[in-house]
N, C-alpha and C positions, 0 to 999 in steps of 0.2 A: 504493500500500500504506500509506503513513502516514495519508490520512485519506480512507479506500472509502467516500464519499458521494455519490451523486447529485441528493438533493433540492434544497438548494441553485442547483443546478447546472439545472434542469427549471424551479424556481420562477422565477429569471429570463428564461427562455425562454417558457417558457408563456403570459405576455401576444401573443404574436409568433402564438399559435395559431389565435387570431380572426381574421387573415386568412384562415384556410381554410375559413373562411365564404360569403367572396365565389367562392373559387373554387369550390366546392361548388353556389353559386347558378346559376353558368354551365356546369356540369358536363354539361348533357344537353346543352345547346345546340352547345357544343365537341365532343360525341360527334357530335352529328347533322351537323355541318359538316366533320367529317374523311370522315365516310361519305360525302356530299356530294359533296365534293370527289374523293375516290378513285372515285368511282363517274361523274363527271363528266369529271375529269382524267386522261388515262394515264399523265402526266407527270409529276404528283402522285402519282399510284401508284406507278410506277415510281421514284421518287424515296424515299417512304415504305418501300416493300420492300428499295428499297438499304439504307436507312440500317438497316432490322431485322435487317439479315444481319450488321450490326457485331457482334462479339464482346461490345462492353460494353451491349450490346441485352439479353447473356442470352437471345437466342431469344424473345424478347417481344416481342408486339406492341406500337404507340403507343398504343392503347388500355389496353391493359395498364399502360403507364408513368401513364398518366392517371389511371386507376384509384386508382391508390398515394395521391396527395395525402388522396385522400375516406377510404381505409381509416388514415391514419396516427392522427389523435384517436382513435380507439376502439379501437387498439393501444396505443396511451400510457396511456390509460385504465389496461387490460386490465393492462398491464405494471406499472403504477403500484400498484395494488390486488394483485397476488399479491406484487409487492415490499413491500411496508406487510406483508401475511398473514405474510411469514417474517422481515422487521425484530423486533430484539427490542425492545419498547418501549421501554427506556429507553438505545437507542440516539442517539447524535448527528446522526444522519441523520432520524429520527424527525419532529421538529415540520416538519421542511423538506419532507419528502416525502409528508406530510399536507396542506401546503400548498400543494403543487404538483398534487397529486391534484384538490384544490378547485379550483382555477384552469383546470387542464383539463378537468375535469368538466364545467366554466363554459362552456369552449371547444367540447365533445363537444354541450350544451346548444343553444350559437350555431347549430352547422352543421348539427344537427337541425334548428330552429328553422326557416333560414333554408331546408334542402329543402321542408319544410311548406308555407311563402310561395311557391316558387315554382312546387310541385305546384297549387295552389290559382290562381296565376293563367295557368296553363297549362292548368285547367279551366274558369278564366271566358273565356279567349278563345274556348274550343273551342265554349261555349254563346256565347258574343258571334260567333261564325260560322256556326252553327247558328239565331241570331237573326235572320240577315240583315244586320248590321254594322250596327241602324237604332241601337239602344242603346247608347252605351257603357258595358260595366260593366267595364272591365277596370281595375281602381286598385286598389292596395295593401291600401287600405282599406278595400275588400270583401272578403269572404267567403263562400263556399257553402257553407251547412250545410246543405240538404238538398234533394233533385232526386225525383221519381216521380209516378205518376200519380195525380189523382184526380178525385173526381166531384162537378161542380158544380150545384148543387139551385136550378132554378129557383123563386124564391118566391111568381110564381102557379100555378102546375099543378104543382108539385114534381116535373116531368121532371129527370132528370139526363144529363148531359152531359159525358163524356168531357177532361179537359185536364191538361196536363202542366206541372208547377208546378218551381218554381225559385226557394226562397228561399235 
């Protein structure tokens, strides 16, 4: 009650956000391997449904628990911005929770960023699979902009010819 601030309090924290970036990056991979595994293991299953039966589970599944990390930045966000909306501006709380806001916006920015990257090479393996594995184009530093068919105009007899392009 003597000094109801939170920005401050966000603004130090908020660098710590960029790590959920990385987890973010490994997020399907982590889904696909719990699936995996439960669908593999009984053992594993049985062990994963013990533990969801815990009280402090909430009735939620592991997936669910996982879930949480990815939804948290665009909650803070979300929560950040109606708190600024009814802050009166020339509150003390004010320039800190401006600046906490930009800093996880930063963070919100990162973990967008970084599903983009990995949608992207999760599409060029699919075409590097699809290729026969003779090419590698799977590196960072590629990118797919644009995949679909088109037709290639022989330039003695202008027959055309069916092919499917992938830049």
């Amino acid at each position: 009650t003597t000094t109801p601030r939170i920005g401050d309090i966000l603004q130090k924290l908020a660098p710590f956000l960029k790590m959920y970036g990385e987890y973010v990056k490994n997020f399907d991979n982590a889904m696909e391997l719990v699936k995996t595994w439960t669908e593999r293991s009984p053992q594993f299953k049985f062990i994963i449904e013990d533990i969801q039966k815990e009280k402090v589970c909430g009735n939620l599944t592991l997936q669910h628990h996982m879930l949480e990390p990815v939804q948290r930045i665009p909650r803070y966000e979300m929560l950040l911005k109606d708190y600024l909306r009814k802050l009166p501006q020339d509150s003390l709380d004010w320039k800190d929770a401006e600046k906490s806001l930009e800093i996880i916006s930063t963070a919100a920015s990162h973990s967008n960023s970084a599903i983009r990257k990995m949608e992207n090479l999760k599409k060029l393996l699919e075409i590097y699979e699809m290729l026969g594995e003779e090419e590698d184009i799977v590196n960072p530093s590629n990118e797919l902009i644009k995949e679909g068919q088109i037709l290639k105009l022989a330039a003695r007899n202008t027959s055309a010819q069916e092919r499917y392009l992938f830049l």
